[in-house]
C-alpha positions as CSV (number, residue, x, y, z in Angstrom):
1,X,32.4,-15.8,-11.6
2,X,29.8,-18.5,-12.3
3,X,31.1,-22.1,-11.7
4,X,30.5,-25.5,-12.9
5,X,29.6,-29.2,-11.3
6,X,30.1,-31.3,-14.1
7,X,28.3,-29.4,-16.4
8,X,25.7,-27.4,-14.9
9,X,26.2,-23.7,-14.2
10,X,25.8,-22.3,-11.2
11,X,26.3,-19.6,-8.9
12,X,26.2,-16.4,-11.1
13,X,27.9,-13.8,-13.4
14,X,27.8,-10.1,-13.7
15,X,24.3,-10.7,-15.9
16,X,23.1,-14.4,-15.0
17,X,22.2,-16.1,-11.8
18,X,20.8,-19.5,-11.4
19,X,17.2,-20.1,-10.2
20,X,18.3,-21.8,-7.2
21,X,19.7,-18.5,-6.1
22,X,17.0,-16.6,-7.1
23,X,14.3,-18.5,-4.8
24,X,15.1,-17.0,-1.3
25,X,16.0,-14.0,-2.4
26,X,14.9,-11.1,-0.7
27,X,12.0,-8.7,-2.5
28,X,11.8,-5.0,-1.0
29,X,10.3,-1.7,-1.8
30,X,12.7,1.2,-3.0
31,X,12.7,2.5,0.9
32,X,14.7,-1.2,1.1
33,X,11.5,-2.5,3.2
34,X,11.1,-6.0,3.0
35,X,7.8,-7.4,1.1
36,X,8.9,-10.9,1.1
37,X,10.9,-13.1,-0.5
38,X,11.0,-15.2,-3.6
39,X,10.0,-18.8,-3.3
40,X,9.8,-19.9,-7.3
41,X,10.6,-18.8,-10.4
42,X,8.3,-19.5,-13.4
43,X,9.6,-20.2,-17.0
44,X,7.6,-20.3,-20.1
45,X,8.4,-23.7,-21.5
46,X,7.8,-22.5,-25.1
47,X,9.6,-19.7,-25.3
48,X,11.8,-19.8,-22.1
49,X,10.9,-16.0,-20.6
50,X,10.8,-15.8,-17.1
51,X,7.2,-15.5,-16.7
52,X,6.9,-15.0,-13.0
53,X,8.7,-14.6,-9.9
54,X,6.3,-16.1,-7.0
55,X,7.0,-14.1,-3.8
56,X,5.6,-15.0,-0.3
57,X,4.0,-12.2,1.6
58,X,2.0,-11.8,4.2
59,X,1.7,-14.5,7.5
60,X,4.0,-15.4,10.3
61,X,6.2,-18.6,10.6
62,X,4.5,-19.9,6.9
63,X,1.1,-19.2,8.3
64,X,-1.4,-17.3,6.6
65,X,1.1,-16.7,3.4
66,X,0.0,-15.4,0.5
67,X,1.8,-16.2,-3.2
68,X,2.1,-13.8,-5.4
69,X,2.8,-13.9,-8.9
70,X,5.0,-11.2,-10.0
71,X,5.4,-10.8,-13.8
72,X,9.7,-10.8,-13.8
73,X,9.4,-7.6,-15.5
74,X,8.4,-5.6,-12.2
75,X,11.2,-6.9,-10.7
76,X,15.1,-5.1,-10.6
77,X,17.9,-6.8,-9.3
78,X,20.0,-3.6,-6.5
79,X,23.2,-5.1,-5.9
80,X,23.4,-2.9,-3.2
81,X,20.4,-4.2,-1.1
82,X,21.5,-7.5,-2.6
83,X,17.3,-8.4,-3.4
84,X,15.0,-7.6,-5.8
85,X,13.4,-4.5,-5.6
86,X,9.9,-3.6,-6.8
87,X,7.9,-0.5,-7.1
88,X,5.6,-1.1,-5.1
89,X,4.4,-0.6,-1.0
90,X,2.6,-2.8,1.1
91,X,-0.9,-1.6,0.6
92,X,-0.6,-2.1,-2.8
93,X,0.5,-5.6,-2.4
94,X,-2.3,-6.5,-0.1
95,X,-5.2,-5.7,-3.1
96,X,-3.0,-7.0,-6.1
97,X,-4.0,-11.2,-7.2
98,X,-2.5,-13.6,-5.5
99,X,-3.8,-17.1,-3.4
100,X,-3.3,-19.3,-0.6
101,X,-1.2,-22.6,0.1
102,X,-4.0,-24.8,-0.8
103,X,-5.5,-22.4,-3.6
104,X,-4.9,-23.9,-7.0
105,X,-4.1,-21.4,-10.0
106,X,-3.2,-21.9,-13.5
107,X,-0.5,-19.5,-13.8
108,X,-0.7,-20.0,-17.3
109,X,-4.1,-19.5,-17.9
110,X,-3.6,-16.4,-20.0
111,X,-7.3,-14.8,-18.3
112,X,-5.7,-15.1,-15.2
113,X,-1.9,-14.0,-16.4
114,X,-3.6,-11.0,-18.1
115,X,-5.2,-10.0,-15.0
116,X,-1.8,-9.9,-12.6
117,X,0.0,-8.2,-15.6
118,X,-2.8,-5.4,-16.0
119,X,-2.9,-4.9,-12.2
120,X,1.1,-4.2,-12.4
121,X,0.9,-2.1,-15.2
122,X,3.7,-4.0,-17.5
123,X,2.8,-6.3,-21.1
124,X,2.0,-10.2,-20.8
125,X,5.1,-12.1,-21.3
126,X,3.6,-14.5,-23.8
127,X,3.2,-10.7,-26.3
């Protein structure tokens, strides 16, 4: 049951979760390997999809990570790994777009959104 402080949601419901629960979460392959984890959650401010879920992967201790931007649509909640899991295995993960801690991207730049979403095989958001 999702509760309340004040009046702000949080927690989560059968269907909804709040972002704050969603960064951390775990990210694994159908074999229930991890890939990473999910450090933020990007929202279309015009329309408000979920654009992107932004996963670490890669690196040890926060050294040599690499973010990348999943479009949200790749990504299926299993209750019963209690993560996300995506389609997806390691090597494929290592060639797909992504960038570095001190990299700067325009996640909305829609050459560069058009790009991640043609290399995962799923629409651009924004259509």
């Amino acid at each position: 049951m999702a509760t309340t402080t004040g009046e702000v949601a949080s927690e989560e419901t059968g269907a909804l979760i709040s972002a704050n629960k969603v960064e951390g979460t775990t990210v694994k392959n159908p074999a229930g390997e991890k890939l990473g984890s999910i450090e933020e959650i990007m929202i279309d401010k015009r329309s408000g999809k979920v654009a992107y879920a932004v996963m670490s992967f890669g690196g040890f201790l926060g050294i040599g990570d690499r973010h990348h931007p999943l479009p949200w649509g790749v990504l299926k909640y299993d209750t019963n790994l209690e993560g996300y899991v995506v389609n997806l295995d390691k090597r494929v993960l290592e060639q797909a777009p992504t960038y570095g801690s001190e990299e700067r991207v325009d996640l909305a730049d829609e050459a560069y959104g058009k790009k991640i979403h043609d290399y995962y095989n799923v629409p651009p958001y924004w259509i």
